[in-house]
PAZAPA-4460 file (N, C-alpha, C; in steps of 0.05 Angstrom, whole numbers, plus 32768, in hexadecimal, padded with zeros to 4 digits):
% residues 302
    n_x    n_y    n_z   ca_x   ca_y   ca_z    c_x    c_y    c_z   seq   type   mol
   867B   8B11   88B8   868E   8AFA   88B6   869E   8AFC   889C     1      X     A
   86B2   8AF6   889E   86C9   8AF3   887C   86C6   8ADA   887C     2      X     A
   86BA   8AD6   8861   86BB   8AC6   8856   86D2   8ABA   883C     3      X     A
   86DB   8AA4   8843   86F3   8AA1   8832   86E7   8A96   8805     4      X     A
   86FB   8A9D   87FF   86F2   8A97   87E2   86F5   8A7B   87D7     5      X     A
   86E1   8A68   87DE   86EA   8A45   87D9   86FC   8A47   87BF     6      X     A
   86F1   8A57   87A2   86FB   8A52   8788   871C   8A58   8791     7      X     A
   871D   8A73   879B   8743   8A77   87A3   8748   8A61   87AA     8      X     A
   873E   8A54   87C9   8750   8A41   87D9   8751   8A2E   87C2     9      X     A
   873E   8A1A   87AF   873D   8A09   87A8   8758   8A0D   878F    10      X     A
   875B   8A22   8788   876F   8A25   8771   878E   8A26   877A    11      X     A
   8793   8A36   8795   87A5   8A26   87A7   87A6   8A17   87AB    12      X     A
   879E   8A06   87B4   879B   89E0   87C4   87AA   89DA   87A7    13      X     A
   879C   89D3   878B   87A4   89C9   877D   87BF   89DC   876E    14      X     A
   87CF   89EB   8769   87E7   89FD   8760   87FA   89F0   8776    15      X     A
   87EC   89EB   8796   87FC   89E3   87A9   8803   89C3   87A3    16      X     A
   87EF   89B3   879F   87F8   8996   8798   8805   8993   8783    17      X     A
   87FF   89A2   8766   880F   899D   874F   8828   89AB   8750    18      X     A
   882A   89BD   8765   8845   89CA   8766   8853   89E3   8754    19      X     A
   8843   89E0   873E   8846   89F6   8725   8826   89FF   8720    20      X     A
   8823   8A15   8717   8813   8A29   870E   880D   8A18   86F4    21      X     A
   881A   8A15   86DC   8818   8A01   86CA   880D   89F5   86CE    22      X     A
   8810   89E0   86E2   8808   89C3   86DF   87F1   89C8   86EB    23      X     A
   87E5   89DC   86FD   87C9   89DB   8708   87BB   89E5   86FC    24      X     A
   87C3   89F3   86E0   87B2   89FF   86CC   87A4   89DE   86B8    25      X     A
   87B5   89D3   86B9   87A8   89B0   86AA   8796   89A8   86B6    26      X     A
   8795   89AB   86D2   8782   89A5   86EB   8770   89B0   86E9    27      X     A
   876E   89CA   86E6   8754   89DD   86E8   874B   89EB   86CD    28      X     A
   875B   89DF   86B8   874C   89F2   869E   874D   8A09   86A1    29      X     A
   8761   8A1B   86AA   8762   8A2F   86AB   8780   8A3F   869E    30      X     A
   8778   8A51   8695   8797   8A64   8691   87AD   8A70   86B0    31      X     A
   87BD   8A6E   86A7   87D6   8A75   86BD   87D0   8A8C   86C9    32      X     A
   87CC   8AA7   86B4   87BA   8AC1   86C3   87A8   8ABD   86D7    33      X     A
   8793   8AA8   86CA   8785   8AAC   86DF   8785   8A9E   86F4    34      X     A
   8795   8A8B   86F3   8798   8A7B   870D   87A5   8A90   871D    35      X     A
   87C3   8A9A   8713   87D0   8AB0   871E   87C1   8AC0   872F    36      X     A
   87AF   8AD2   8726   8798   8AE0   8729   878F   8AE1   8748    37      X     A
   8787   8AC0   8744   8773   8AB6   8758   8782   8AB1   8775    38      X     A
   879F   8AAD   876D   87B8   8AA1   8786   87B8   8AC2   8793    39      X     A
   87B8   8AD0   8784   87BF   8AED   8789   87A9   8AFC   87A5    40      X     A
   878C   8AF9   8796   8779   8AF8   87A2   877F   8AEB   87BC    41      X     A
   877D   8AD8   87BF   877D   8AC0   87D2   8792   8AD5   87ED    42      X     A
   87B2   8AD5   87EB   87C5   8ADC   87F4   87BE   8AFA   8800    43      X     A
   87AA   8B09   87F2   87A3   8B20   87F9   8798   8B1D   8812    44      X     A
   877A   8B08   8809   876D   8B05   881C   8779   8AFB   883B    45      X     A
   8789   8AE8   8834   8798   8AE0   884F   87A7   8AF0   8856    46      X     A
   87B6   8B09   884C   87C3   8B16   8851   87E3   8B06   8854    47      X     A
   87F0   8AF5   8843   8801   8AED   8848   8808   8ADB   8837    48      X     A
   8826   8AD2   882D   882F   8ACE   8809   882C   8AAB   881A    49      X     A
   881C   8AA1   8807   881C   8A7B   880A   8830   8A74   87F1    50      X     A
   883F   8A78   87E3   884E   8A6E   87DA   886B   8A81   87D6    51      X     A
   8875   8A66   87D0   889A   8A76   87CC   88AC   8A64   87B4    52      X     A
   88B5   8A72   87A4   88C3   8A68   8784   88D1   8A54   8795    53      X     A
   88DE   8A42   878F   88F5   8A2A   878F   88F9   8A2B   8772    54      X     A
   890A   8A30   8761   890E   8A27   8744   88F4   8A31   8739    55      X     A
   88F1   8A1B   871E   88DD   8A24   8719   88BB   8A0E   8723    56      X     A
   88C9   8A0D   8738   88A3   8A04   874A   88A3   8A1B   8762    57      X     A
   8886   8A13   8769   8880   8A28   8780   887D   8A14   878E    58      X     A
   8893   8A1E   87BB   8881   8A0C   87CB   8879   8A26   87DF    59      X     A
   8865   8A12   87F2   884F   8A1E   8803   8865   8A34   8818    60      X     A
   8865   8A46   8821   886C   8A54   8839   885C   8A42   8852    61      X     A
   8863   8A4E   886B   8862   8A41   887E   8845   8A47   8879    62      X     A
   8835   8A56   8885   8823   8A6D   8889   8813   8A54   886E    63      X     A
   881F   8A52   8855   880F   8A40   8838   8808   8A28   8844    64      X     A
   8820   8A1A   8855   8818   8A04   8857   87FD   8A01   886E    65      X     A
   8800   8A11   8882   87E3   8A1A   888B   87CA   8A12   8882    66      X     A
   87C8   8A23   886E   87AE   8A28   8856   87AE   8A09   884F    67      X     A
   87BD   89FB   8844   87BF   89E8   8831   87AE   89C9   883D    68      X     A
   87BB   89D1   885D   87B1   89B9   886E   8794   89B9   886E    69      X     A
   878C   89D6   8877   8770   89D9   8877   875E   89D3   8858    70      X     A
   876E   89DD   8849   875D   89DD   882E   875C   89BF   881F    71      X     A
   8775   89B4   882E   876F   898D   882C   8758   8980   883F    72      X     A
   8758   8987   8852   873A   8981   885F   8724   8989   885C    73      X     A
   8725   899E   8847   8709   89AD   883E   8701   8999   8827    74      X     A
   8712   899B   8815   8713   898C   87FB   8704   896B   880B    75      X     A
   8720   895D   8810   8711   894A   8819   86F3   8942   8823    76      X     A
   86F3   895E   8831   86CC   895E   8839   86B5   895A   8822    77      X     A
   86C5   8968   8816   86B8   8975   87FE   86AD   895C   87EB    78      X     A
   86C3   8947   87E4   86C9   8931   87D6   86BA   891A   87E3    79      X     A
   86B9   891C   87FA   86AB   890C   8819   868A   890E   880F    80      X     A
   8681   892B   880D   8670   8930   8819   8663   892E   87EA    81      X     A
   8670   8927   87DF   8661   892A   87C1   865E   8909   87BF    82      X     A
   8671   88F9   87C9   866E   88E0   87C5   864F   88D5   87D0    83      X     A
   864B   88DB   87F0   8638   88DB   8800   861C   88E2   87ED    84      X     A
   8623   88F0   87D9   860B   8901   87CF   85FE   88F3   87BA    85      X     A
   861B   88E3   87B4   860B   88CE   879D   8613   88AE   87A2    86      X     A
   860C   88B0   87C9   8605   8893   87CD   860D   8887   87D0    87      X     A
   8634   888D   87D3   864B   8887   87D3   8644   8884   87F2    88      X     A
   8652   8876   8801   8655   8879   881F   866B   887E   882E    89      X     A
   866D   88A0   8837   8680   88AD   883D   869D   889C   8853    90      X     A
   86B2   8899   8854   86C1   8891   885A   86D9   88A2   8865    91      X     A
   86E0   88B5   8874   86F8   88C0   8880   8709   88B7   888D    92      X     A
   8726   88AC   888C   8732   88A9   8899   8737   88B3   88B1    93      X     A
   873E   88A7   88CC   874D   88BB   88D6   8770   88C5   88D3    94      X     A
   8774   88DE   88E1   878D   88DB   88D0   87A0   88E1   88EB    95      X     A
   87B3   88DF   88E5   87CD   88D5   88FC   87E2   88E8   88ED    96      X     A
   87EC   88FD   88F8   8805   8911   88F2   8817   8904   8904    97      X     A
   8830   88F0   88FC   8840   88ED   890E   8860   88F8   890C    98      X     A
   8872   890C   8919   8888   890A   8917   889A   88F8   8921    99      X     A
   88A7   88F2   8912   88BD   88D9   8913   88DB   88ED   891C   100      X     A
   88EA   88EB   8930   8904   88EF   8934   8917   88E3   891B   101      X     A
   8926   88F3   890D   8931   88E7   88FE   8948   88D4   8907   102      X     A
   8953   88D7   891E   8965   88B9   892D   8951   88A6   8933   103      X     A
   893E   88A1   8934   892C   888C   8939   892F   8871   8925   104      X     A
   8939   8864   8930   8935   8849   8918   891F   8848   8909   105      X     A
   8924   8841   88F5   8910   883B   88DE   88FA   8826   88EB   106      X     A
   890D   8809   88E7   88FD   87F6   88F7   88F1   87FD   8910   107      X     A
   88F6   880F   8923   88E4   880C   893A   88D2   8823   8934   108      X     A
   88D5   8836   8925   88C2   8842   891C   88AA   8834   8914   109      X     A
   88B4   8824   88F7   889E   880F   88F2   8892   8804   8903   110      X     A
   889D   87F4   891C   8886   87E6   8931   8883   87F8   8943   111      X     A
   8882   8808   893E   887B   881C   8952   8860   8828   8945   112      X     A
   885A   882F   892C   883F   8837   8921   8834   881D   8917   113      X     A
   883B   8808   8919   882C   87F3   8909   8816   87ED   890D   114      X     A
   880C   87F2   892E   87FB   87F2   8936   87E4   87FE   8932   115      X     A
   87E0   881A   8927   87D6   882C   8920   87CE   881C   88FC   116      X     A
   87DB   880B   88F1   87CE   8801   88D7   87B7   87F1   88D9   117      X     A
   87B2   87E6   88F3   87A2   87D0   88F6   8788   87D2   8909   118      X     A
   878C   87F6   890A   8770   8800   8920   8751   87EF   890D   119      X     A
   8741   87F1   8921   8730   87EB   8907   871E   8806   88F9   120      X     A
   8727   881C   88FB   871A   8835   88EF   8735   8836   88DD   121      X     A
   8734   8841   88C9   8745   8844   88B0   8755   885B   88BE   122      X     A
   8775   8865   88B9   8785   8878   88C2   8794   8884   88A6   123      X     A
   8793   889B   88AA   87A4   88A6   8892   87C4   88B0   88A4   124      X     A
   87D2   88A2   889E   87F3   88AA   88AD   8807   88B9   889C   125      X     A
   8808   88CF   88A8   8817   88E4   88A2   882D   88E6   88B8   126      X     A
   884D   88DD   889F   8861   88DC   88B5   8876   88F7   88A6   127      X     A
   8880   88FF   88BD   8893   8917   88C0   88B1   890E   88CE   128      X     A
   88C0   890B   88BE   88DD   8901   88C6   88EB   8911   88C3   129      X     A
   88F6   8929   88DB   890A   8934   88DC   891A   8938   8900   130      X     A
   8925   8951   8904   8934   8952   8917   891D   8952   892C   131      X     A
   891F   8956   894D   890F   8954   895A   8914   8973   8969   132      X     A
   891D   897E   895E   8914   899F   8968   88FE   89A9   895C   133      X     A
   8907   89A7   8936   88ED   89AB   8924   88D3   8996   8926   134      X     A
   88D6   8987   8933   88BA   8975   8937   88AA   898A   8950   135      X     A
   88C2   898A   8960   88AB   8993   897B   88A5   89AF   896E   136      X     A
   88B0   89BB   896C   889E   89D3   8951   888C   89D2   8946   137      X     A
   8885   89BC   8938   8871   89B4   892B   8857   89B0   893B   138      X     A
   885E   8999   8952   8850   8993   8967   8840   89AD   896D   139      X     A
   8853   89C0   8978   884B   89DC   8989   8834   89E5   8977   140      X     A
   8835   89E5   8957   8823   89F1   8951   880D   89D8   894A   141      X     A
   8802   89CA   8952   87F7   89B5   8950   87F6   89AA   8930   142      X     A
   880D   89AA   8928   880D   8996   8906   880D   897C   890D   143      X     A
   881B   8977   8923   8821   895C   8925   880B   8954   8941   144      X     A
   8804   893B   893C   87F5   892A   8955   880B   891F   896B   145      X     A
   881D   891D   8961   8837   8916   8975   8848   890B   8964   146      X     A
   8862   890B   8980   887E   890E   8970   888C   88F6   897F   147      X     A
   8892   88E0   8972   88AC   88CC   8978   88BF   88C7   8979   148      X     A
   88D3   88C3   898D   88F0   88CB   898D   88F8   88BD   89A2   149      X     A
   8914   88B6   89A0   8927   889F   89AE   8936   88B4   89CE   150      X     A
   891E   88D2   89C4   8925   88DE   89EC   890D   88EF   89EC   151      X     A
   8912   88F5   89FB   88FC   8904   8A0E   88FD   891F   8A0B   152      X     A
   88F1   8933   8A07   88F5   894C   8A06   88FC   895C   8A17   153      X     A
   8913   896E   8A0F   8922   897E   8A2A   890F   898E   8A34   154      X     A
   890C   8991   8A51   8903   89A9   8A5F   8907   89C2   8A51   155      X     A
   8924   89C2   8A48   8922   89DB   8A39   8910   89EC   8A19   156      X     A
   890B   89DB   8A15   88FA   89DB   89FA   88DF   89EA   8A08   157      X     A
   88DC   89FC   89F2   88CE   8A11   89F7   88AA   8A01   89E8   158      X     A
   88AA   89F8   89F0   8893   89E6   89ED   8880   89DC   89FD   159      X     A
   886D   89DF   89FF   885E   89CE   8A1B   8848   89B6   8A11   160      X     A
   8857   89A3   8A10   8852   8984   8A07   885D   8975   8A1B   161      X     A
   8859   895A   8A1B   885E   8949   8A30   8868   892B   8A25   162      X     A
   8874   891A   8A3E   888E   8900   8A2D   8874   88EA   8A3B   163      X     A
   8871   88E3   8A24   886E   88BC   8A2D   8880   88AA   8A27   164      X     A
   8885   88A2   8A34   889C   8885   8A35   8883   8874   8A2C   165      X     A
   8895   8867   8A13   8884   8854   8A08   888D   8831   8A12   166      X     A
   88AE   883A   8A1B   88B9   8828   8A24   88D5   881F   8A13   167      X     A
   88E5   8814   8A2E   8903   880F   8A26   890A   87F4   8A24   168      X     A
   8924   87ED   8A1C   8936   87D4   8A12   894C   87D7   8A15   169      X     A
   8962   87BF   8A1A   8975   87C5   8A13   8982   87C3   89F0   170      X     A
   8997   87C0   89F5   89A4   87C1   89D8   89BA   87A5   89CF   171      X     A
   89B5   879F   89B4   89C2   8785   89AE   89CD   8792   8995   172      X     A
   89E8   8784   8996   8A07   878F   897D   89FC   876C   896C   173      X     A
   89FE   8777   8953   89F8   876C   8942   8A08   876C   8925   174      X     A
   8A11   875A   8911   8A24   875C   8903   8A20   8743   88F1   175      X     A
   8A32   8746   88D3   8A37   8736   88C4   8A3A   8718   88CE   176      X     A
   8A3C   8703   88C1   8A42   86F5   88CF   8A5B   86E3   88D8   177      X     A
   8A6F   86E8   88C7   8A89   86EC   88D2   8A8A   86FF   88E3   178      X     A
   8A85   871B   88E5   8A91   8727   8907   8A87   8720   8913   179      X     A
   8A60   8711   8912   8A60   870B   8928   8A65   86F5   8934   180      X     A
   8A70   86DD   892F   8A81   86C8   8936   8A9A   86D2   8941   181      X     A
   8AA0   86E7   8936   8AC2   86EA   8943   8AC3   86FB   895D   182      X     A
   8AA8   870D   895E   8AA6   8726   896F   8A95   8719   8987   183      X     A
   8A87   86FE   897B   8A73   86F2   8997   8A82   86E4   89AD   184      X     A
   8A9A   86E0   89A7   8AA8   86D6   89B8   8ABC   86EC   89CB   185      X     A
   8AAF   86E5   89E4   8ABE   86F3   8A06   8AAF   871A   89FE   186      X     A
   8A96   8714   89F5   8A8E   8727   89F5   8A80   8732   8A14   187      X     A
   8A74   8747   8A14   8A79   875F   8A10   8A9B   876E   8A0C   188      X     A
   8AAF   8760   8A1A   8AD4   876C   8A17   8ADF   876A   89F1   189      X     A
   8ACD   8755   89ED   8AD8   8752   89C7   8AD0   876D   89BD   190      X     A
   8AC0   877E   89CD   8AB4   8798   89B7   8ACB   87AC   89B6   191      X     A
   8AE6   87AB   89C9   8AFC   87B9   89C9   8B02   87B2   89AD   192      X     A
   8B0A   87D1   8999   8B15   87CA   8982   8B09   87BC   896C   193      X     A
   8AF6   87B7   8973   8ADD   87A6   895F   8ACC   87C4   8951   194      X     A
   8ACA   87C0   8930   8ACA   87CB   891A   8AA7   87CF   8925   195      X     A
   8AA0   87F0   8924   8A86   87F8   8928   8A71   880A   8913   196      X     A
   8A5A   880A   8920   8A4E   8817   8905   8A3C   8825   891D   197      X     A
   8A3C   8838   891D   8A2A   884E   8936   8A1B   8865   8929   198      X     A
   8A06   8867   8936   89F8   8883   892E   8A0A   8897   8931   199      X     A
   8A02   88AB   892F   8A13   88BF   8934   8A06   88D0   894C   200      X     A
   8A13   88E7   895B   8A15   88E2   897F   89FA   88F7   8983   201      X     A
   89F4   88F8   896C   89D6   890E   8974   89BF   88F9   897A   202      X     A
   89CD   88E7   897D   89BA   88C5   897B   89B6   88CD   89A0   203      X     A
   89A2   88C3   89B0   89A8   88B1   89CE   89AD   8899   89D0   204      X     A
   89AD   8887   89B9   89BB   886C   89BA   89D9   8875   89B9   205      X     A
   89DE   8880   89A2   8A03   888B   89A6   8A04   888F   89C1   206      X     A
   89FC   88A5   89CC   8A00   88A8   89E4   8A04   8892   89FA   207      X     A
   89F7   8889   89FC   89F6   8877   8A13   8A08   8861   8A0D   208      X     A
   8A0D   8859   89E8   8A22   8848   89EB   8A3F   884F   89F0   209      X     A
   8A41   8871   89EC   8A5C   8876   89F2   8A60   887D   8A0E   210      X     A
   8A50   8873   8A1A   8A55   8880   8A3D   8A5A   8859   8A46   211      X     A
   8A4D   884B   8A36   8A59   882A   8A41   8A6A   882E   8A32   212      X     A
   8A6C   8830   8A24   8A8D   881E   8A18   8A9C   8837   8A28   213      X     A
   8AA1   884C   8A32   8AB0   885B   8A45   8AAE   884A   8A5B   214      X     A
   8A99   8839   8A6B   8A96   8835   8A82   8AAF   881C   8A7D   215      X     A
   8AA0   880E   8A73   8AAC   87F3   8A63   8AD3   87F4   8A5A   216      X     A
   8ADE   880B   8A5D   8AEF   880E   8A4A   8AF5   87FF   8A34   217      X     A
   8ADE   87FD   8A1A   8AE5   87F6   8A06   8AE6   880F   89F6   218      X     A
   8AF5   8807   89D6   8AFA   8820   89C9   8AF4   8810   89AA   219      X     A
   8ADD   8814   89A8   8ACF   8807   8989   8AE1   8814   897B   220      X     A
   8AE5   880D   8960   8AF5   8816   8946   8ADC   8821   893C   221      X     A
   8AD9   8834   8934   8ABC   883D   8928   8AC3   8848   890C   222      X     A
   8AB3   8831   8900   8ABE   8839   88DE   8AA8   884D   88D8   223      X     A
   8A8C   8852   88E3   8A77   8867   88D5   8A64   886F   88E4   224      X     A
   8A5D   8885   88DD   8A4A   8889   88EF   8A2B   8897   88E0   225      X     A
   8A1D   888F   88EA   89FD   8891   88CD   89F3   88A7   88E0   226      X     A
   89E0   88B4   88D8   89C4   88C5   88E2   89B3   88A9   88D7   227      X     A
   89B0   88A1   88C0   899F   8894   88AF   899E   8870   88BD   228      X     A
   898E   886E   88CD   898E   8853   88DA   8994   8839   88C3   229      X     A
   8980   8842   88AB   897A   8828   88A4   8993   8822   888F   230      X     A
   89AA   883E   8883   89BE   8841   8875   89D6   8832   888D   231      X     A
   89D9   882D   88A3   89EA   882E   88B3   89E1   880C   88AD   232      X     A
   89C9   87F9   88B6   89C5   87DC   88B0   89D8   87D1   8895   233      X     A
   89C9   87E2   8889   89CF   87E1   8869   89F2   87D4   8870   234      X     A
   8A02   87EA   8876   8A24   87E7   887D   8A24   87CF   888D   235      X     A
   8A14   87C5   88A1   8A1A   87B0   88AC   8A15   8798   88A9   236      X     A
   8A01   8796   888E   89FD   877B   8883   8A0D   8779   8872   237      X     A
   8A26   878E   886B   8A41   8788   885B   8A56   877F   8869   238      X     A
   8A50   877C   8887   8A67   877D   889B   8A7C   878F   889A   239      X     A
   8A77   879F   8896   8A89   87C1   8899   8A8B   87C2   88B1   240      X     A
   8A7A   87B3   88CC   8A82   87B8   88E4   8A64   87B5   88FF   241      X     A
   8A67   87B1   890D   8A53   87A9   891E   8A49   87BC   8929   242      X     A
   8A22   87BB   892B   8A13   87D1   892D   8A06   87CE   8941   243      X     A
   89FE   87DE   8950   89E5   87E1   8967   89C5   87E5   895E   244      X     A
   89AE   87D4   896A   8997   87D3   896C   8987   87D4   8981   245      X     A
   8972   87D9   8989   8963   87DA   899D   895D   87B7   8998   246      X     A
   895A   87AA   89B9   8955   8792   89BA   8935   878D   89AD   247      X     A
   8928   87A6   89AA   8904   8790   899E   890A   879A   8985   248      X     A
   891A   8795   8974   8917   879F   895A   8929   877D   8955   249      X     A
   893E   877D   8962   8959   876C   895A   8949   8757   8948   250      X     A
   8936   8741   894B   893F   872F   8941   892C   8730   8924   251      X     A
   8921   874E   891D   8916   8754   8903   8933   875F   88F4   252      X     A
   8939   8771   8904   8958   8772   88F4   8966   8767   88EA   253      X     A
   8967   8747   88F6   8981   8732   88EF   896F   872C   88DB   254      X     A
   8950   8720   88D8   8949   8717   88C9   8945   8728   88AE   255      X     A
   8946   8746   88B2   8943   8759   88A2   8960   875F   888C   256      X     A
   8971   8762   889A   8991   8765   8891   89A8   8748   888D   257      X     A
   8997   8733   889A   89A8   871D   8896   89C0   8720   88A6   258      X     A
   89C1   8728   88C0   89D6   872F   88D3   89CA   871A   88ED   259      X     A
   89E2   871A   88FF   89DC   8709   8918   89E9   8716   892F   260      X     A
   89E1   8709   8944   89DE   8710   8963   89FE   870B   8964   261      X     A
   8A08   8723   8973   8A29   8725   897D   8A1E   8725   8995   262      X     A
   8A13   8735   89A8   8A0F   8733   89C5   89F6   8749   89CA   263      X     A
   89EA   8742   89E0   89DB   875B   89F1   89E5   876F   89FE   264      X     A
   89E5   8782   89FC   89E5   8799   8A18   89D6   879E   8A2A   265      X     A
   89CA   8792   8A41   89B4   879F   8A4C   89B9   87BA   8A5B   266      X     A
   89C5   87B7   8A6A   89CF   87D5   8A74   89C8   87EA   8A5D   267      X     A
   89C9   87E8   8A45   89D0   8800   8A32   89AA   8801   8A2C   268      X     A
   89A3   8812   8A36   8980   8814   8A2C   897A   8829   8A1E   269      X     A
   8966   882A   8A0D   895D   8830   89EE   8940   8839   89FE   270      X     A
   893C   8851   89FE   891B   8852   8A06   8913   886C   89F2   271      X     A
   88F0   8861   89F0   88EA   8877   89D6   88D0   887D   89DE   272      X     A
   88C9   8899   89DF   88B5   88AD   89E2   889D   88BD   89D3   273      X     A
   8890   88B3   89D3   8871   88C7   89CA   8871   88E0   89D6   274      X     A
   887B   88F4   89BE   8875   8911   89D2   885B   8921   89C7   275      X     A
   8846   8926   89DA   882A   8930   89D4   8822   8948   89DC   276      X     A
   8816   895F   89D6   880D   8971   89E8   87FA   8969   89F4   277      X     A
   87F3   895C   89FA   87D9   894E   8A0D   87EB   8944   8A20   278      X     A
   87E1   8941   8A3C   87EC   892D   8A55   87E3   891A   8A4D   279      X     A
   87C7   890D   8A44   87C5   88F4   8A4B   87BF   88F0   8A2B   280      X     A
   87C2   88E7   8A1E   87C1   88DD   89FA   87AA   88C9   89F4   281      X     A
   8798   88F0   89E0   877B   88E7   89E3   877C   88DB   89C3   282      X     A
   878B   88E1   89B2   8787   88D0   8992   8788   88B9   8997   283      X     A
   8771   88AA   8983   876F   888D   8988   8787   8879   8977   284      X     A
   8793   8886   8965   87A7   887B   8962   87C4   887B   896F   285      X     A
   87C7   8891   897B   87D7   889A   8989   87DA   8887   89A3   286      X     A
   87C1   8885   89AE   87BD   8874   89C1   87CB   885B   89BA   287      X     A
   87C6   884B   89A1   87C3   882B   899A   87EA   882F   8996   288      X     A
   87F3   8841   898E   8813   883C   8992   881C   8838   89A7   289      X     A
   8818   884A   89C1   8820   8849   89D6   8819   882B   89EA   290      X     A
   87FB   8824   89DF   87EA   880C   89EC   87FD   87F6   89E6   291      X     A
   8804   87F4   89C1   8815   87DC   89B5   8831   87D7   89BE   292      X     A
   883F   87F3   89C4   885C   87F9   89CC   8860   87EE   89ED   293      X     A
   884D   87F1   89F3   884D   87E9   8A15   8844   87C9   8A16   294      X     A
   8833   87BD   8A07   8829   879E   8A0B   883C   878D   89F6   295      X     A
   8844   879A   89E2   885A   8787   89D1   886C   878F   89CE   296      X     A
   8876   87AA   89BB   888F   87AB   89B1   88A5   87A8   89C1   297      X     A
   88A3   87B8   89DA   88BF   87B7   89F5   88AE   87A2   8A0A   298      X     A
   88A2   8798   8A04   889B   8777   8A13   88AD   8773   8A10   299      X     A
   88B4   876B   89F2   88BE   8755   89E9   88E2   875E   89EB   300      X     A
   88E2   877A   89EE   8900   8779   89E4   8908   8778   8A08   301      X     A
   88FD   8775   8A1B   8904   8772   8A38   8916   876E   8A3B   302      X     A
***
């Protein structure tokens, strides 16, 4: 059997958290050589470089960050299992890797894990907010417990994971409160020419609102368009122009941003997805989103 060298991993783990060789020498009482030394060792043994210069810090390679995960759950054991030793009474979280779609609203993100704060076993949540190609990537190699996003994953994605509908809503335009006095009147037709604030079209809310307002023949004035959900609110509690929400978020929004109800869309629906490599979603937190998302959150936004 090969046996790995705990002193290497342990001198990694920490060069990897402090980020500099320096600063993990403060950590470990040790000289730079020989930490050096020991990284060297280590890289041999795995056969493969765990770190790469950025300036002057080091970060992990893919292949590093690997090691790093593992060598955080060793440690932790480790720390688990010394407390236990003197009487302490061992305590592990569970932990929750979730990718977040970066078009995903902030706020429905939030009630969308909230549930997961209030399990009664303690959760360590680990969130990952980026594009949803690089999530299901992540997924594939099991970093992540699952991935949340405002679509469903294409057939084409070279992935073999699966969509839960957590469930849909429609959508309510929301605004300062001068537009929305001026814009609530003979609406849905007032949104012709009425000053907008839209995701931008890699969104499926964009989408779907530009196929109604095509249906609709209206033609919003669109002063901006965000990736950044909660930067796009921000513009509309200045009244720079009237914004779209998913209906179970709306009336944390108004109370959140100080904005008010211009009108509903129901036709225009907002639906958002748990994507898992599992068919049926065996994490117990995993579960309690999907459980909470189905009995409250899109209850309520009906």
């Amino acid at each position: 059997m090969d046996w790995l060298n705990y002193h290497h991993l342990l001198y990694f783990w920490v060069v990897a958290r402090e980020g500099t060789i320096a600063r993990a020498c403060d950590q470990l009482h040790l000289t730079q050589p020989a930490i050096s030394k020991q990284l060297r060792q280590l890289e041999h043994s795995v056969g493969e470089k765990l770190f790469k210069r950025v300036g002057r810090n080091l970060a992990l390679t893919e292949i590093g960050q690997e090691v790093f995960r593992y060598a955080e759950d060793i440690f932790s054991l480790g720390q688990e299992l010394a407390e236990l030793l003197k009487g302490k009474p061992a305590r592990r979280p569970l932990r929750l890797s979730v990718g977040v779609a970066d078009v995903l609203p902030k706020i429905v993100t939030y009630r969308l894990l909230e549930p997961v704060l209030h399990l009664p076993e303690p959760v360590q949540l680990i969130c990952d907010a980026r594009g949803l190609v690089e999530l299901l990537g992540e997924l594939a190699k099991h970093r992540l417990d699952v991935v949340l996003s405002d679509s469903p994953m294409s057939p084409e994605a070279n992935v073999r994971a699966y969509n839960h509908l957590l469930g849909e809503c429609g959508v309510s335009i929301l605004g300062g409160s001068s537009l929305a006095r001026k814009f609530r009147r003979g609406f849905p037709q007032s949104l012709d020419d009425a000053p907008f604030l839209l995701p931008t079209p890699k969104s499926m809310l964009r989408r779907s609102l530009d196929q109604w307002f095509d249906s609709q023949s209206i033609r919003p004035d669109v002063r901006g368009e965000f990736d950044d959900s909660a930067l796009l609110k921000v513009f509309g509690q200045a009244e720079t122009g009237l914004f779209p929400v998913p209906f179970a978020v709306e009336k944390e929004t108004c109370r959140q941003y100080r904005v008010q109800l211009v009108g509903r869309l129901d036709a225009v629906r907002e639906r958002f997805y748990a994507i898992s490599v599992e068919r049926r979603m065996r994490h117990p937190a995993v579960r309690a989103i999907a459980e909470a998302a189905h009995d409250d959150l899109f209850r309520e936004g009906q």
